[in-house]
C-alpha positions in Angstrom: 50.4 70.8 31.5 49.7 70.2 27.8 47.1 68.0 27.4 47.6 66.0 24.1 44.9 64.2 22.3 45.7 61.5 19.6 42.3 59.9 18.7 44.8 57.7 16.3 47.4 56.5 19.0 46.8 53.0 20.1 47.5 54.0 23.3 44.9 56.6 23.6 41.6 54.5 22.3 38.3 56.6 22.4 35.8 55.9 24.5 33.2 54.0 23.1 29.8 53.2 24.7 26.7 50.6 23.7 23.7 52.5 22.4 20.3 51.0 22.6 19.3 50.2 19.2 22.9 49.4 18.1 22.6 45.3 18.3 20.1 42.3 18.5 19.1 41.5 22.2 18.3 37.6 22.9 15.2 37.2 22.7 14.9 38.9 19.1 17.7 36.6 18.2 15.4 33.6 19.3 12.3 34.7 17.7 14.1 35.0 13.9 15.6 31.3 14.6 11.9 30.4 15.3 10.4 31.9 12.4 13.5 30.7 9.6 12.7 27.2 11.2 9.1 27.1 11.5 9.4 28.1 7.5 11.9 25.5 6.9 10.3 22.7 8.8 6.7 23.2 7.0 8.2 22.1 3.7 9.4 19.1 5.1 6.8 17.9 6.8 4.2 18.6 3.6 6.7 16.4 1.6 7.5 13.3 4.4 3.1 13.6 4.2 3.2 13.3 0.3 5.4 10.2 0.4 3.5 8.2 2.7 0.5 9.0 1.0 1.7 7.9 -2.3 2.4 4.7 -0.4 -0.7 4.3 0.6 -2.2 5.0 -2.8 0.2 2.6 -4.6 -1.3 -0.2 -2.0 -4.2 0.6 -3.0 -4.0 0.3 -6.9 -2.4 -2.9 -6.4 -4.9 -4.1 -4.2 -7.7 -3.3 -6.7 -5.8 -4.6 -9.2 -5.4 -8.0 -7.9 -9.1 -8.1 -6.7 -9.6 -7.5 -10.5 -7.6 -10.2 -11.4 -9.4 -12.7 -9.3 -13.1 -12.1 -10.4 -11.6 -12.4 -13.5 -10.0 -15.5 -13.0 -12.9 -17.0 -11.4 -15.2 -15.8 -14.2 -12.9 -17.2 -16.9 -12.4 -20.6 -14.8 -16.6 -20.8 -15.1 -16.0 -20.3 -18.4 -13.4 -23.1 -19.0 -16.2 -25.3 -17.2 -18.9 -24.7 -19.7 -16.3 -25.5 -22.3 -15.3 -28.6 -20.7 -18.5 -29.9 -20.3 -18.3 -29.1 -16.1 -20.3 -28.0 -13.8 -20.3 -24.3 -14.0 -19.9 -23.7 -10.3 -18.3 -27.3 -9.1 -15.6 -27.9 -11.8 -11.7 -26.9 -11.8 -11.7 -27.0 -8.3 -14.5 -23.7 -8.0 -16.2 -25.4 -5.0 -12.4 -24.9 -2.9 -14.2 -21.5 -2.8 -17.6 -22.4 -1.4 -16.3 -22.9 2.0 -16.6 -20.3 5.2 -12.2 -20.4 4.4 -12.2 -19.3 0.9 -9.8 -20.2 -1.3 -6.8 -17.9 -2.9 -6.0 -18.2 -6.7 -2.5 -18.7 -8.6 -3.7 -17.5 -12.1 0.2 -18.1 -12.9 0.6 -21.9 -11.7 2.4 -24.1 -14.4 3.4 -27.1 -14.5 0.4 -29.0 -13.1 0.1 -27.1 -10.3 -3.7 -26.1 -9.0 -4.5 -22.4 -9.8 -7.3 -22.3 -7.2 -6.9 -23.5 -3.4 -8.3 -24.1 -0.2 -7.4 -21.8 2.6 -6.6 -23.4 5.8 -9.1 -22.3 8.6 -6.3 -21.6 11.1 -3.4 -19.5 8.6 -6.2 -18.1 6.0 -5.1 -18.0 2.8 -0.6 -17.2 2.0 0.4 -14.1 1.2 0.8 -13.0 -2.6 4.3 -13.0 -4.1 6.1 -10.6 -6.6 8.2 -11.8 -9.3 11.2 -9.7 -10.4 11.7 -11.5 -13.7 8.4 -11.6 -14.7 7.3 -8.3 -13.1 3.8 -10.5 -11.9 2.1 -11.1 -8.2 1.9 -14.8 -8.0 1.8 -17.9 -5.8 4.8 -19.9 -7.6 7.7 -19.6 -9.2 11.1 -18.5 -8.4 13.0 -15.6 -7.2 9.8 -14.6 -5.4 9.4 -11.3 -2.7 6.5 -11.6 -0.1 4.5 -8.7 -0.5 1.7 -7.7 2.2 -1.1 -8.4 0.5 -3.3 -11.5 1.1 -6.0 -12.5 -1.3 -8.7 -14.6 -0.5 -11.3 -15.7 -2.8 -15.0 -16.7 -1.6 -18.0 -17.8 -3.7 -21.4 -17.8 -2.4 -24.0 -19.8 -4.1 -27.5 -17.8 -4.5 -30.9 -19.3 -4.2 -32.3 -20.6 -7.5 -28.8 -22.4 -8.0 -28.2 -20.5 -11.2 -26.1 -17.7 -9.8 -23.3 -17.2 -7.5 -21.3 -14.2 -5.9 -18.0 -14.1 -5.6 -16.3 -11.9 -3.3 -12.4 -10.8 -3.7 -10.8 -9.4 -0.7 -7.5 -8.2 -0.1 -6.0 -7.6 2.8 -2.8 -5.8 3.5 -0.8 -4.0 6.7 0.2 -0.2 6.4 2.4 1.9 9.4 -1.0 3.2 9.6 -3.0 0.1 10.4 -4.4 -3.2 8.6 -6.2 -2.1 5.5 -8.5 -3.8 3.1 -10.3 -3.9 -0.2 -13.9 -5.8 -1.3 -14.9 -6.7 -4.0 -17.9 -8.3 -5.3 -19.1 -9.8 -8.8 -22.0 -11.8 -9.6 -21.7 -15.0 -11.8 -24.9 -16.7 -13.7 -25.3 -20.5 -14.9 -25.8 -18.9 -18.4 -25.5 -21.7 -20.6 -28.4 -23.6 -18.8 
């Protein structure tokens, strides 16, 4: 019996066995998935963190910004009084901000409209608007976008009756929570 050995011929395949450091076994397969996501994931996370902070950050520059603006407004408005020949604190309707409610100011208002008034006790004070065209936050106008800020105005009248502090505070709503931002300026009966 001849005994013929082909290692080519389909029909004769060589034997072929599994050694033990020829492939990955599962649980090395598992631990590389792990470790390209655990790199990958990091990333994102750090950047969906960035964004919402910058979010938060913008808030917060516009908050300041329009607490600015109404110390400002209030100290030109005493201003305008002295001018006028008004009571510094009382005129251009100043004392809608003497009361426990506050009052919220529309340095934009045309057209005869008040720039500075009352906040009801049971709504507080509306919430400020932004302006496409005009690129402004404001109480009136048109093609206006309600914005999560609310800015109420409050003037407190010191002892001595020659000066006055005025507190701005704006209040807004984040996915973090309600935030807000104080701040306080104050005012003298300088042309006495």
């Amino acid at each position: 019996m001849t005994k013929i050995i082909n290692s080519d011929s389909p029909l004769n395949p060589k034997p072929y066995s599994l050694g033990t450091s020829s492939g990955f076994t599962l649980v090395e397969t598992l631990v590389g998935v792990t470790l390209v996501l655990t790199t990958m994931l990091g990333p994102f996370v750090l950047a969906e963190r960035s964004i919402f902070q910058a979010s938060i950050t913008q808030n917060q520059i516009i908050a300041t910004y329009l607490a600015q603006e109404g110390i400002e407004f209030i100290r030109n408005t005493r201003d305008n009084n002295f001018l006028q020949g008004n009571n510094w604190i009382n005129g251009s309707s100043l004392n809608n901000c003497l009361n426990s409610n506050g009052c919220y100011v529309d340095p934009l208002a045309s057209g005869g409209a008040p720039k500075i008034n009352q906040c009801s006790g049971n709504d507080g004070c509306p919430v400020v608007s932004y302006n496409s065209t005009t690129g402004y936050y404001t109480h009136s106008g048109f093609d206006l976008a309600p914005t999560p800020f609310v800015r109420t105005v409050k003037i407190d009248k010191l002892p001595g009756n020659d000066e006055a502090e005025v507190e701005v505070t704006v209040n807004w709503q984040e996915r973090s929570g309600p935030k807000s931002f104080v701040m306080t300026e104050n005012i003298f009966n300088w042309r006495k």
